[in-house]
DRENPA-3360 file (N, C-alpha, C; in nm, 2 decimals, always signed):
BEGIN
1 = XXXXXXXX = +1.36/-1.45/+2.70/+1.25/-1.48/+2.62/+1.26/-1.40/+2.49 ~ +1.24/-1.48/+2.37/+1.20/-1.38/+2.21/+1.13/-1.26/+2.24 ~ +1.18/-1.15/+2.21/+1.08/-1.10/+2.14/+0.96/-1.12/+2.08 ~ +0.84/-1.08/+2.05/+0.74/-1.08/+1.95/+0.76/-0.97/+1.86 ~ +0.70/-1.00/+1.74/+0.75/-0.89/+1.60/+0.64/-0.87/+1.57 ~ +0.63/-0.69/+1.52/+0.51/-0.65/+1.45/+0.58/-0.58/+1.33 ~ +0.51/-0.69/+1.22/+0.56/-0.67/+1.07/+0.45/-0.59/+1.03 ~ +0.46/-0.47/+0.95/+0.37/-0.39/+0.85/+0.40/-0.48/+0.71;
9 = XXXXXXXX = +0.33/-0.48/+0.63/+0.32/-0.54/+0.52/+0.30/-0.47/+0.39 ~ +0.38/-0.48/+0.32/+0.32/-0.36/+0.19/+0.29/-0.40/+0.07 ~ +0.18/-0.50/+0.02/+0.13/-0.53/-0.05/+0.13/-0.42/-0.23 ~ +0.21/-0.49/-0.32/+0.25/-0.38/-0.41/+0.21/-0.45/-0.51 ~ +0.13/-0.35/-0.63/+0.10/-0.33/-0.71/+0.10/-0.24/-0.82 ~ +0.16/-0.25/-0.96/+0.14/-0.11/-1.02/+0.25/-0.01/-0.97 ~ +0.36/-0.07/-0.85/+0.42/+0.01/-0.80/+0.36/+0.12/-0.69 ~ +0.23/+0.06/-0.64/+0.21/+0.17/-0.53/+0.14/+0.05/-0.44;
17 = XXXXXXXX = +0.15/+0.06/-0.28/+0.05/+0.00/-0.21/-0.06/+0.04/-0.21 ~ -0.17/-0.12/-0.23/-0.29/-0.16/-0.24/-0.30/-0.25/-0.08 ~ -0.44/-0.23/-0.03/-0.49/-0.37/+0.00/-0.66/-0.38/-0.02 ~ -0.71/-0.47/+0.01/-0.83/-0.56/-0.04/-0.87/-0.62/+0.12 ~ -1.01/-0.65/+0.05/-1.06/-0.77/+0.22/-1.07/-0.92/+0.10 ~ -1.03/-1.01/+0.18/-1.01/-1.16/+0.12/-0.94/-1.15/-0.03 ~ -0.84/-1.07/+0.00/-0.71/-1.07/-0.12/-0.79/-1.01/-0.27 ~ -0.94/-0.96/-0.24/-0.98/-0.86/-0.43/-1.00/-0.78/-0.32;
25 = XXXXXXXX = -1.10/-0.65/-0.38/-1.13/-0.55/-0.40/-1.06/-0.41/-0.30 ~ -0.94/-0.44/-0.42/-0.79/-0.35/-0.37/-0.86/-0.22/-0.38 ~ -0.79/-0.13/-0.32/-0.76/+0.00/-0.30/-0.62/+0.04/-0.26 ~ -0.65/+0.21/-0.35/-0.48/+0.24/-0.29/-0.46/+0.27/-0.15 ~ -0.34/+0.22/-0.13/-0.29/+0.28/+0.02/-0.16/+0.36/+0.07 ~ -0.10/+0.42/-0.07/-0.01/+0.48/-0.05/+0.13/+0.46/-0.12 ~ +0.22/+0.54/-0.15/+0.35/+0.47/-0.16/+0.43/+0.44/-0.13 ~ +0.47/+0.29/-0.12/+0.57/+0.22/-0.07/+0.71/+0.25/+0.02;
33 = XXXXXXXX = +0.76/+0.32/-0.09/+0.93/+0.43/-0.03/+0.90/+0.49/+0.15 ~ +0.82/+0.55/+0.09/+0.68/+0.66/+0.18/+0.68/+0.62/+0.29 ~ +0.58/+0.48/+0.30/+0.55/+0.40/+0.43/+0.63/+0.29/+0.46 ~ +0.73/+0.24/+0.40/+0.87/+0.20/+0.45/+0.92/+0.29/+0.52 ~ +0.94/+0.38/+0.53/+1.02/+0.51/+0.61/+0.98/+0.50/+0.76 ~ +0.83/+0.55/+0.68/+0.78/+0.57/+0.83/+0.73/+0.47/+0.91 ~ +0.71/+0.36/+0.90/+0.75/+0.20/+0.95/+0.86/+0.20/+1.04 ~ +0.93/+0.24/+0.98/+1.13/+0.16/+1.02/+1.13/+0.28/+1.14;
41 = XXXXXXXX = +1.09/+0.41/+1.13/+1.14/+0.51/+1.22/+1.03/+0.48/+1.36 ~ +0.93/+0.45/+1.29/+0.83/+0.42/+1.41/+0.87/+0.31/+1.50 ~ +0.95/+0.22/+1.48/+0.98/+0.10/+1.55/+0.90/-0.03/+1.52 ~ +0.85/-0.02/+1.37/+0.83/-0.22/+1.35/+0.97/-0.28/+1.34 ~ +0.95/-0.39/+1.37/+1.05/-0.48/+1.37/+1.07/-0.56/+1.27 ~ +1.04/-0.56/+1.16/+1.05/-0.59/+1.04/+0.96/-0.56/+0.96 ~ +1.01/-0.56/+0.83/+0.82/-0.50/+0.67/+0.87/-0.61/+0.58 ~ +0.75/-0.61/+0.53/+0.76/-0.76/+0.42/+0.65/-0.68/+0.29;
49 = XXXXXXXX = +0.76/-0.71/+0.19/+0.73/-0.64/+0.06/+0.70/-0.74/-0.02 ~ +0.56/-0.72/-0.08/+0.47/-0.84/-0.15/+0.46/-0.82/-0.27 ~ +0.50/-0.80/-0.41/+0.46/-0.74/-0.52/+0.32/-0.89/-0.54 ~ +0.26/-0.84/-0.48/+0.10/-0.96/-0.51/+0.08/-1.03/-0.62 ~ +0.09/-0.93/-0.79/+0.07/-0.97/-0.88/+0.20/-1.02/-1.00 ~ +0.28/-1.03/-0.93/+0.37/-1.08/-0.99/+0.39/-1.22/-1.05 ~ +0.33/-1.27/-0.96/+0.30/-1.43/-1.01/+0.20/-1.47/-1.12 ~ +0.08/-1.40/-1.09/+0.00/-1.38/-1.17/+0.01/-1.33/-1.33;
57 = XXXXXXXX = +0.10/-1.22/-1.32/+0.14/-1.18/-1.45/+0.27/-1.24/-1.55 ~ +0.32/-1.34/-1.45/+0.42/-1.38/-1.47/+0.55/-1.30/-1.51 ~ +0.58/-1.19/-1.43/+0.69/-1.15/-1.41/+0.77/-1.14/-1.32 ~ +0.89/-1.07/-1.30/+0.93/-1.06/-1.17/+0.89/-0.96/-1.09 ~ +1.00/-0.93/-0.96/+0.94/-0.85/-0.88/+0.97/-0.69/-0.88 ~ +0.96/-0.62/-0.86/+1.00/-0.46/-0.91/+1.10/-0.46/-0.85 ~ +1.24/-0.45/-0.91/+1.38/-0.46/-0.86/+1.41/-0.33/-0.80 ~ +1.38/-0.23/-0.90/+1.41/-0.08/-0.84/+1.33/-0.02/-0.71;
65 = XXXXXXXX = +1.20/-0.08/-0.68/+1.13/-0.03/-0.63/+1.20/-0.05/-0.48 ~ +1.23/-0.20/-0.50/+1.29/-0.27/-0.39/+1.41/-0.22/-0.31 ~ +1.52/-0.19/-0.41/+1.66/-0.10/-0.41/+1.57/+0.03/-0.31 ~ +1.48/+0.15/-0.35/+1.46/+0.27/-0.31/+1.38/+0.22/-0.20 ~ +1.32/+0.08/-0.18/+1.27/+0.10/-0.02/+1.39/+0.07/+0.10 ~ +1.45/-0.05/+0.04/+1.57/-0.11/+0.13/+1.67/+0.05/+0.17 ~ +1.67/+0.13/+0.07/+1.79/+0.24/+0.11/+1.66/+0.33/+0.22 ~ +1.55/+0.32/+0.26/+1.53/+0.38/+0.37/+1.47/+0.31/+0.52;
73 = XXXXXXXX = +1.50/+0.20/+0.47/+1.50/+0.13/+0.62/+1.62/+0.06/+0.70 ~ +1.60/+0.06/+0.79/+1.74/-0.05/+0.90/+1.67/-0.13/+0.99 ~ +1.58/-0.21/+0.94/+1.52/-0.31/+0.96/+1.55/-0.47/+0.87 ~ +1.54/-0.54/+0.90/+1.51/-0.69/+0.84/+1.36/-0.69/+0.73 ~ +1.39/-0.71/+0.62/+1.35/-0.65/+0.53/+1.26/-0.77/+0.45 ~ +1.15/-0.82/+0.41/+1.16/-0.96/+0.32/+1.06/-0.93/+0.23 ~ +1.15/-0.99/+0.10/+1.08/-0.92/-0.04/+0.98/-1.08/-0.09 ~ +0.90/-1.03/-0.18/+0.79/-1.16/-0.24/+0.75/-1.11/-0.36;
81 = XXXXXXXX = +0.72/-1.25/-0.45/+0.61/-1.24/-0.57/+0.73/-1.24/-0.66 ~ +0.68/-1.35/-0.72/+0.71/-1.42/-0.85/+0.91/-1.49/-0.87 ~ +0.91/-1.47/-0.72/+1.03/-1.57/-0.71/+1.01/-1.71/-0.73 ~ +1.11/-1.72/-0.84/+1.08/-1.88/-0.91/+1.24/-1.98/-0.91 ~ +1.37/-1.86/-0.85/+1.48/-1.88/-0.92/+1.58/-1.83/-0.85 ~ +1.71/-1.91/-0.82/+1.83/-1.84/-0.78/+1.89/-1.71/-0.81 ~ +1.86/-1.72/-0.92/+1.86/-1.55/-0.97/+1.82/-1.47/-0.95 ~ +1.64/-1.50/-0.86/+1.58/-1.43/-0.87/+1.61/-1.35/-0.72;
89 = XXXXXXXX = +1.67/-1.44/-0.65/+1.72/-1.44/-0.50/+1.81/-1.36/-0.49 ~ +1.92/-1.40/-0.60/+2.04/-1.28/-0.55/+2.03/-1.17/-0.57 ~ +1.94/-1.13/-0.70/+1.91/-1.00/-0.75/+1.83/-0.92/-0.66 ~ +1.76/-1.00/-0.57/+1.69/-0.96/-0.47/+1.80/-0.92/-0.35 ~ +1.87/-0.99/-0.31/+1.95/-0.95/-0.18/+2.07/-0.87/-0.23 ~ +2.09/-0.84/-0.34/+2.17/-0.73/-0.40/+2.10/-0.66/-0.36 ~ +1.96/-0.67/-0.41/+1.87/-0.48/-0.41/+1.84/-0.44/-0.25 ~ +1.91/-0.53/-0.15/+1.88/-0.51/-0.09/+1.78/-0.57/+0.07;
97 = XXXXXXXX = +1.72/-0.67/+0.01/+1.66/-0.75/+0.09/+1.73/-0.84/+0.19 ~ +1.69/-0.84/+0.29/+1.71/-0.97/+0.36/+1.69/-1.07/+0.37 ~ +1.56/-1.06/+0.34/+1.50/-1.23/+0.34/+1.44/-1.28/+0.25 ~ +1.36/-1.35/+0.18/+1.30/-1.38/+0.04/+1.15/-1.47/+0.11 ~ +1.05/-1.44/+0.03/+0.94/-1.52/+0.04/+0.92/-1.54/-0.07 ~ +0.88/-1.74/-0.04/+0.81/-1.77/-0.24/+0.68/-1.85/-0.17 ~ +0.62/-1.85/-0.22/+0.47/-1.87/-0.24/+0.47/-2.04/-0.32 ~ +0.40/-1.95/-0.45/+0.36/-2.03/-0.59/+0.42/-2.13/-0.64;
105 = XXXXXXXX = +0.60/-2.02/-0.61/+0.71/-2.15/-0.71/+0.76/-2.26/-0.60 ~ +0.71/-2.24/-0.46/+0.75/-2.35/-0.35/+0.61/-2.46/-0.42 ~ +0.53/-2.42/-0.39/+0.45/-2.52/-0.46/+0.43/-2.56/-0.58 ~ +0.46/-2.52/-0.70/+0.52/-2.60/-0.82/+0.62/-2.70/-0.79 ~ +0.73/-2.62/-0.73/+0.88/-2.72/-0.77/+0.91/-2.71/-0.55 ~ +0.89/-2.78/-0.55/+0.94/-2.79/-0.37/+1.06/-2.79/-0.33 ~ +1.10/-2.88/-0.44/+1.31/-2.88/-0.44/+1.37/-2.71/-0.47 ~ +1.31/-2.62/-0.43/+1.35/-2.48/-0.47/+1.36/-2.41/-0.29;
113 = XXXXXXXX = +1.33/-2.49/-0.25/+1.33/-2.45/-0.04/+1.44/-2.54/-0.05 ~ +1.45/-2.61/-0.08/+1.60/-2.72/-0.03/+1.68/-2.62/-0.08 ~ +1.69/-2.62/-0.24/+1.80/-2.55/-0.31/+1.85/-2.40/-0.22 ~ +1.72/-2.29/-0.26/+1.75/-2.20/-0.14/+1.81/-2.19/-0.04 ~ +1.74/-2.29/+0.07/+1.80/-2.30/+0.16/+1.92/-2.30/+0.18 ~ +2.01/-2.41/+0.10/+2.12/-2.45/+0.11/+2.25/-2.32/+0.08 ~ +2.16/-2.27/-0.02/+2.24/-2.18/-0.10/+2.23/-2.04/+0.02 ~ +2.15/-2.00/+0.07/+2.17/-1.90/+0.13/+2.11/-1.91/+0.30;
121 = XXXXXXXX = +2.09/-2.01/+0.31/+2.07/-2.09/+0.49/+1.91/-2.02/+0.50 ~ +1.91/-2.09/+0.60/+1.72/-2.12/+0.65/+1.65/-2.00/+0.67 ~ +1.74/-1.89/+0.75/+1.65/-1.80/+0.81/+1.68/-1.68/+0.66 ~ +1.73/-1.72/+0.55/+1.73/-1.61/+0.44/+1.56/-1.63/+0.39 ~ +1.48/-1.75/+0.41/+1.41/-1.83/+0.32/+1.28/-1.83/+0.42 ~ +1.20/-1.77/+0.35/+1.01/-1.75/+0.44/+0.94/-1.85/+0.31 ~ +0.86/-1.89/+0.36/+0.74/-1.97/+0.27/+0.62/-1.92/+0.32 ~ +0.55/-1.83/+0.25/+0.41/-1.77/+0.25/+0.35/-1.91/+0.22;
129 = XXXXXXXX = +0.23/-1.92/+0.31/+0.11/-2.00/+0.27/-0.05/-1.95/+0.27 ~ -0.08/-1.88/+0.19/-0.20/-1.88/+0.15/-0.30/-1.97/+0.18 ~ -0.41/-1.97/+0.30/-0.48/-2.10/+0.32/-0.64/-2.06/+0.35 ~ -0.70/-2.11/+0.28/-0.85/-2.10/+0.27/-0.91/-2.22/+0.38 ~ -1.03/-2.22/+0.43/-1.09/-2.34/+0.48/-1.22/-2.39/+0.39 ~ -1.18/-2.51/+0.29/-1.28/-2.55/+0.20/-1.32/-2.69/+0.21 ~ -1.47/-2.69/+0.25/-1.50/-2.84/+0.23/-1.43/-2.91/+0.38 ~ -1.39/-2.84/+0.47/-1.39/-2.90/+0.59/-1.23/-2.93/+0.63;
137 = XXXXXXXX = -1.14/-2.86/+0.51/-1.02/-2.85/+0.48/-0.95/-2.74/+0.50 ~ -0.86/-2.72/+0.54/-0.73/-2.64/+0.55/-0.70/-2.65/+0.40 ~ -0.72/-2.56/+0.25/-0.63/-2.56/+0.14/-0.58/-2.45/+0.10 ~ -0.42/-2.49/+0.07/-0.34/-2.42/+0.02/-0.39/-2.34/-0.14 ~ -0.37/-2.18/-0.13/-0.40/-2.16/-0.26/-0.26/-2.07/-0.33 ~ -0.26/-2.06/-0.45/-0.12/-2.00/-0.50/-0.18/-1.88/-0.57 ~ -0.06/-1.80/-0.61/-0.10/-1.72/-0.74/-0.17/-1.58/-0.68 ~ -0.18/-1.52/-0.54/-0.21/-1.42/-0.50/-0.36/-1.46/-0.46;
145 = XXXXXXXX = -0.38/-1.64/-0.40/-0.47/-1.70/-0.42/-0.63/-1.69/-0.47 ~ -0.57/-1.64/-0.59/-0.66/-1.73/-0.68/-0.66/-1.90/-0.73 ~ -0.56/-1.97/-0.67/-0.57/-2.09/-0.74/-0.56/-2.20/-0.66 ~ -0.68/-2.26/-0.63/-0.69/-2.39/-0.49/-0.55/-2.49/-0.53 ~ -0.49/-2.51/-0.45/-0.40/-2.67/-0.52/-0.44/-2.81/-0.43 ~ -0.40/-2.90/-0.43/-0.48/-3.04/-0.39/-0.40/-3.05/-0.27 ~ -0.33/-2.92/-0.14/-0.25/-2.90/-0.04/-0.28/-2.91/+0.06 ~ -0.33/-2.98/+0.18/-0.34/-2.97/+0.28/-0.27/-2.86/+0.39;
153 = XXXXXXXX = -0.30/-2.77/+0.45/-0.19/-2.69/+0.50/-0.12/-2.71/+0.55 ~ -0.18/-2.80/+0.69/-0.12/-2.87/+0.79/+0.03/-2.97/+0.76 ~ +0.03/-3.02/+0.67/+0.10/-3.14/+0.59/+0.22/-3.01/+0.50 ~ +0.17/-2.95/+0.42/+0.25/-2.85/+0.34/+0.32/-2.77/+0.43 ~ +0.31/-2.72/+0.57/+0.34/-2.64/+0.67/+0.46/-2.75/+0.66 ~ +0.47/-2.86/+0.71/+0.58/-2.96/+0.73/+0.70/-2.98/+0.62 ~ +0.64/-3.03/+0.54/+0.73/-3.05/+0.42/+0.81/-2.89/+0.38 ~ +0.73/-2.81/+0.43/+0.82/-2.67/+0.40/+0.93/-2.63/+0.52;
161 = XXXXXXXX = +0.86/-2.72/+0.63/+0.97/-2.71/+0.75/+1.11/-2.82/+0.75 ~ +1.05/-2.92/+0.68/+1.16/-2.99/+0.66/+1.24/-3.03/+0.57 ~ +1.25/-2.93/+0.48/+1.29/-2.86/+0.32/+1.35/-2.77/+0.35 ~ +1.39/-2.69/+0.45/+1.46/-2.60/+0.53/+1.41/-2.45/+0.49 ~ +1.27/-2.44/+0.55/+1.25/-2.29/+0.56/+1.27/-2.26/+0.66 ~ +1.33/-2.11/+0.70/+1.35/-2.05/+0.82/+1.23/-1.97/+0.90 ~ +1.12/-2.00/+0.85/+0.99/-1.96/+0.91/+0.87/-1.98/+0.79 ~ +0.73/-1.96/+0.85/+0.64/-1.94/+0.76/+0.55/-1.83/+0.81;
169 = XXXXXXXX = +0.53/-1.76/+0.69/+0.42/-1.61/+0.69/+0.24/-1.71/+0.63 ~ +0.21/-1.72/+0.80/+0.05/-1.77/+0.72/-0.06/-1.68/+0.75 ~ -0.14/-1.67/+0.62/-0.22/-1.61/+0.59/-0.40/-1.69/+0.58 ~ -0.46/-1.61/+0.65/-0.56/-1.69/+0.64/-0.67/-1.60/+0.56 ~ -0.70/-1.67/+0.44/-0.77/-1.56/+0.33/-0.91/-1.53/+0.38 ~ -0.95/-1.65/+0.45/-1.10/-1.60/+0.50/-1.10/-1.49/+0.65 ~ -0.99/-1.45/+0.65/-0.98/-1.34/+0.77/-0.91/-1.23/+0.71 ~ -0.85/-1.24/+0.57/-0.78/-1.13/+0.55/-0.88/-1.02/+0.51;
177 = XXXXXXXX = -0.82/-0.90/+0.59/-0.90/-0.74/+0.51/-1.04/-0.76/+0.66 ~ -1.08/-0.84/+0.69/-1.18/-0.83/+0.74/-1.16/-0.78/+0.91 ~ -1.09/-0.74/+0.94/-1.05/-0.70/+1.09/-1.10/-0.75/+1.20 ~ -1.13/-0.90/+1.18/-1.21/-0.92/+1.28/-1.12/-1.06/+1.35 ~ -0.98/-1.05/+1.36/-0.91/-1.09/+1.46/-0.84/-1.19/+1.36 ~ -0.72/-1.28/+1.40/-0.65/-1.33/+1.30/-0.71/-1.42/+1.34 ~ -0.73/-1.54/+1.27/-0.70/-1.69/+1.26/-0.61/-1.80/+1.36 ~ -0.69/-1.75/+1.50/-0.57/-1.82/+1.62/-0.55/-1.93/+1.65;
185 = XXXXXXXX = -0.70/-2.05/+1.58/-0.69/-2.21/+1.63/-0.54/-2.25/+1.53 ~ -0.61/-2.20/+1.35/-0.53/-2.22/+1.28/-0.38/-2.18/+1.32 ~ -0.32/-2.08/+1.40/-0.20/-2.03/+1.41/-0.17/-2.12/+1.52 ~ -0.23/-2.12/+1.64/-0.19/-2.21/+1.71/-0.16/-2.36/+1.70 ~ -0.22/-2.43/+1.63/-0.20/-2.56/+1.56/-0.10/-2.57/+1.48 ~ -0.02/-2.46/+1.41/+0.08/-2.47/+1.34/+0.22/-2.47/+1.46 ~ +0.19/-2.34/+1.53/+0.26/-2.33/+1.60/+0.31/-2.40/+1.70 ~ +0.21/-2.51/+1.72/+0.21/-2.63/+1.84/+0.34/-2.77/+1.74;
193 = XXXXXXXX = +0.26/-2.74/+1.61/+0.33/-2.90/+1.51/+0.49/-2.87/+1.47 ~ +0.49/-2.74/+1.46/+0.63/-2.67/+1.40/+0.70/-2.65/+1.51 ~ +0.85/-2.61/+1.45/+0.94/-2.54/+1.53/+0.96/-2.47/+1.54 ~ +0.98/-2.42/+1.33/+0.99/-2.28/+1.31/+0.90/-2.16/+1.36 ~ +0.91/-2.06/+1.31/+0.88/-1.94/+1.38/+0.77/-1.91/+1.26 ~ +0.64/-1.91/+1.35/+0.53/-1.86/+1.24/+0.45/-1.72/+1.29 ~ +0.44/-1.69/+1.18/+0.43/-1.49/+1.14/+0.28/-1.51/+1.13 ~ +0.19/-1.51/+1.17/+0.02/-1.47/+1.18/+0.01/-1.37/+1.07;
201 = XXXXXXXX = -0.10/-1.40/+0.98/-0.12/-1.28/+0.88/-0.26/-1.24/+0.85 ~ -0.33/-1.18/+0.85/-0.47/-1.22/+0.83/-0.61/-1.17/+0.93 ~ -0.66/-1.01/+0.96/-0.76/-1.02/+0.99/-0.74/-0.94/+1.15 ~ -0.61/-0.85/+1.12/-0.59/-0.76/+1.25/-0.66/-0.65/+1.20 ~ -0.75/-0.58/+1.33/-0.88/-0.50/+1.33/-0.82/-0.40/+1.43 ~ -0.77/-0.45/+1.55/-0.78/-0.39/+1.71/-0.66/-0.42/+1.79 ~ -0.61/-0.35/+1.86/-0.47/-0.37/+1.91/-0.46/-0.53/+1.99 ~ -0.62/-0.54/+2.07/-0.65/-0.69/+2.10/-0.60/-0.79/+2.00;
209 = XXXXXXXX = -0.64/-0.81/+1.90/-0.61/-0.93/+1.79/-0.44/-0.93/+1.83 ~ -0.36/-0.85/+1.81/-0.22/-0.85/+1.82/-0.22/-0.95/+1.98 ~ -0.27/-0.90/+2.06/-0.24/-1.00/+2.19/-0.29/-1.12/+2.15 ~ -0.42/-1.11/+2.11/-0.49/-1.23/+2.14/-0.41/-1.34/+2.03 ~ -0.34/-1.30/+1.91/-0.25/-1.37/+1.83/-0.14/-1.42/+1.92 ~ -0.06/-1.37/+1.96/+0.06/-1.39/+2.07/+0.05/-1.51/+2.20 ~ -0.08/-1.48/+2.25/-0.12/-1.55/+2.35/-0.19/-1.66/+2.28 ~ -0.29/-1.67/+2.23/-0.39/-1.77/+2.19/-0.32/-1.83/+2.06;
217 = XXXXXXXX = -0.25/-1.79/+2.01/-0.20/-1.88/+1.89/-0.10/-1.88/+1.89 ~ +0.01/-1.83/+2.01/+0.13/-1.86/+2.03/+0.16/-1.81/+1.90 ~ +0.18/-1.70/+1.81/+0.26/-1.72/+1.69/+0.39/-1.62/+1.74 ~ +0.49/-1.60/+1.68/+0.61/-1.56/+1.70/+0.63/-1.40/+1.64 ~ +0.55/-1.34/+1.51/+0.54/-1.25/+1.51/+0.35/-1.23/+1.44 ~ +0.35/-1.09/+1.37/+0.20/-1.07/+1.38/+0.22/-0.96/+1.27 ~ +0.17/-0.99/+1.15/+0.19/-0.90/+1.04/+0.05/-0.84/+0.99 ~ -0.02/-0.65/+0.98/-0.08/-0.65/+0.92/-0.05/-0.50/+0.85;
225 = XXXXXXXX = -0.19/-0.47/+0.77/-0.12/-0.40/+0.63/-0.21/-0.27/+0.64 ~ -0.35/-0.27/+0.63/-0.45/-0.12/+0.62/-0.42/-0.08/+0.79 ~ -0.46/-0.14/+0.86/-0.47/-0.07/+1.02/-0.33/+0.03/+1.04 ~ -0.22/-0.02/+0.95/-0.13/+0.07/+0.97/-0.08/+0.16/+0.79 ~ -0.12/+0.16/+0.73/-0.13/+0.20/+0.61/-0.24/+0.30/+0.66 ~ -0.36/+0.29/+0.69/-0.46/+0.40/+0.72/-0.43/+0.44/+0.86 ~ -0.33/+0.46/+0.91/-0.33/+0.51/+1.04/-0.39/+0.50/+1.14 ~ -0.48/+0.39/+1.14/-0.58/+0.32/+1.22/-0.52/+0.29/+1.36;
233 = XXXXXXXX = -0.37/+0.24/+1.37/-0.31/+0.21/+1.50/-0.21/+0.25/+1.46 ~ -0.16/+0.33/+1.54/+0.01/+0.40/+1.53/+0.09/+0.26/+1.57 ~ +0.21/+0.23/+1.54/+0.23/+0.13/+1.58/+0.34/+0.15/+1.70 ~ +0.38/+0.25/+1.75/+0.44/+0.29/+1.87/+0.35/+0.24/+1.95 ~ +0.23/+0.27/+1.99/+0.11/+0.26/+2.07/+0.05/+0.12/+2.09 ~ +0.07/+0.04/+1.95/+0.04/-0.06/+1.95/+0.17/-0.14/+2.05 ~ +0.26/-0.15/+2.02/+0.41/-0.19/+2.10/+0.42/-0.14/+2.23 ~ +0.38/-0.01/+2.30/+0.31/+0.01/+2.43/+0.22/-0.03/+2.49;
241 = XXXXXXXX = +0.10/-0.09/+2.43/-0.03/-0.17/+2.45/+0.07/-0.32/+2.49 ~ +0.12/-0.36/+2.41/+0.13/-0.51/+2.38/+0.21/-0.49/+2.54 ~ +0.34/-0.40/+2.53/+0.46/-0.40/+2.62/+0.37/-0.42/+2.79 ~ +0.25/-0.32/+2.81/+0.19/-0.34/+2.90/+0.11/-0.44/+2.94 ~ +0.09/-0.52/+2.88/+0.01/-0.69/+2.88/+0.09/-0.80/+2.91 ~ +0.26/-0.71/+2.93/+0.37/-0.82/+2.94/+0.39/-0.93/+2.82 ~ +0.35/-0.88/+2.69/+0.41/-0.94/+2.57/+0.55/-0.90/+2.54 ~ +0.64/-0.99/+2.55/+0.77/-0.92/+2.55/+0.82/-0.83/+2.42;
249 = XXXX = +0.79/-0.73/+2.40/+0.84/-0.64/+2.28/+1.03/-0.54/+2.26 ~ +1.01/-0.58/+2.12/+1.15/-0.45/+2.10/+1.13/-0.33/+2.16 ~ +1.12/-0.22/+2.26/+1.06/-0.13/+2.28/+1.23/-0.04/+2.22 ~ +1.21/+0.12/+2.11/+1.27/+0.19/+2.07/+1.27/+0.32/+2.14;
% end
C-alpha cells in the first residue's frame, strides 16, 4: 500500500514565510531556508514552495531563494507562482526543484500541461487548483485567488488530468487558515473521478483533520502551513498519531 504524505507548505512572500485565513490577512511566519531545514530533518515527506504573489505582481519566482532552500533539504521539493514558461521550468529544476506547480498560467493557456508534461513527464508537473464554492458551484479562482474564472472544478480537475499532470494540489479557499478540518466531500469526489494523486490543502486545525482527510476523502497526501510553521503540531507526532490509526506512513 502507498504511503500517505504530509507536505508543510511555505507560502512566500517578500522573501519570508507568510500565511493568512482564506488566502488575506497574512502574517509572518518565519524564514523559509529556516523551516525547510527543519521540515526535511523532522521527517515530512515532501514541502511545496509557493511564492503566492508572484502572479499577481507579474514576476517570477525567487530563483535564489529557491537554490538556498533546495541545498538544505533531501526531500521531493515543488516550487510555485508565476510559472508561465519552459524557461521558467528549467530555471526552476536547475535551482533545484523537483517538481513545478502552475496555477494561473494552466488556466490562461492549458496547452502549457501538455507542453510541460511532455517536456519533462507527468509526475515533474502539479496543477494547484484554487476552488471557492459560489452560487452552488465548485469555482476555480487564479492569481493567489483573487480572480473567479468561468471554471468548474470538477470538469477543470479533468482536463488537467488528461493534459498530463502528474497530480493536483487542491485547495479549498473557504477552509483555508480556518482550522476547522479540510474539505473532505470536495477531496473525496475528486479523488473518486481521478486517478491521479490528489494532495488536500485547506483548513488542517488538529491531528484528526490529517486522518479524517486520508480516510474520508481518500486523498493521497495532506498539505498544511501555520499548524506547523507555529509549532502547533510537531510533525513527528503528527506521523506517530496517523502511524497508530493504521494510516500507512514514511516512519524516519
Amino acid at each position: 500500500m502507498l504511503t500517505k504524505r504530509i507536505i508543510p507548505c511555505l507560502d512566500v512572500k517578500d522573501g519570508r514565510t507568510v500565511k493568512g485565513i482564506n488566502f488575506v490577512q497574512l502574517r509572518d511566519a518565519g524564514d523559509p531556508v529556516e523551516l525547510a531545514k527543519i521540515y526535511a530533518d523532522e521527517g515530512a515527506d515532501e514541502l511545496v514552495f509557493l511564492d503566492i504573489t508572484a502572479t499577481v505582481e507579474k514576476r517570477k519566482t525567487l530563483i535564489e531563494l529557491v537554490t538556498h532552500v533546495a541545498q538544505q533539504v533531501n526531500i521531493p521539493f515543488t516550487v510555485g507562482g508565476g510559472i508561465s514558461t519552459k524557461e521558467d521550468v528549467e530555471a526552476l529544476l536547475y535551482a533545484g526543484a523537483d517538481k513545478v506547480s502552475i496555477n494561473s498560467a494552466a488556466v490562461r493557456r492549458p496547452e502549457l500541461i501538455n507542453e510541460l508534461s511532455a517536456n519533462y513527464g507527468s509526475q515533474c508537473i502539479v496543477v494547484a487548483i484554487d476552488t471557492r464554492y459560489v452560487d452552488g458551484n465548485h469555482i476555480v479562482h487564479t492569481h493567489g485567488g483573487r480572480t473567479p474564472t468561468e471554471l468548474e472544478t470538477f470538469a477543470w480537475a479533468k482536463e488537467v488530468q488528461d493534459r498530463g499532470a502528474g497530480e493536483i494540489l487542491l485547495t479549498s479557499m473557504d477552509h483555508d487558515g480556518t482550522k476547522q478540518g479540510f474539505a473532505n466531500e470536495l477531496v473525496a469526489r475528486m479523488s473518486e473521478e481521478l486517478s491521479i494523486p490528489i494532495i488536500a490543502s485547506g483548513g488542517a486545525g488538529a491531528k484528526e483533520h490529517f486522518y479524517d482527510t486520508f480516510t474520508e476523502g481518500n486523498a493521497d497526501a495532506a498539505l498544511a502551513a501555520s499548524i506547523f510553521h507555529f509549532r502547533e503540531i510537531p510533525i513527528p507526532e503528527l506521523k506517530q498519531y496517523l502511524h497508530d490509526k493504521d494510516i500507512p506512513m514514511r516512519m524516519s
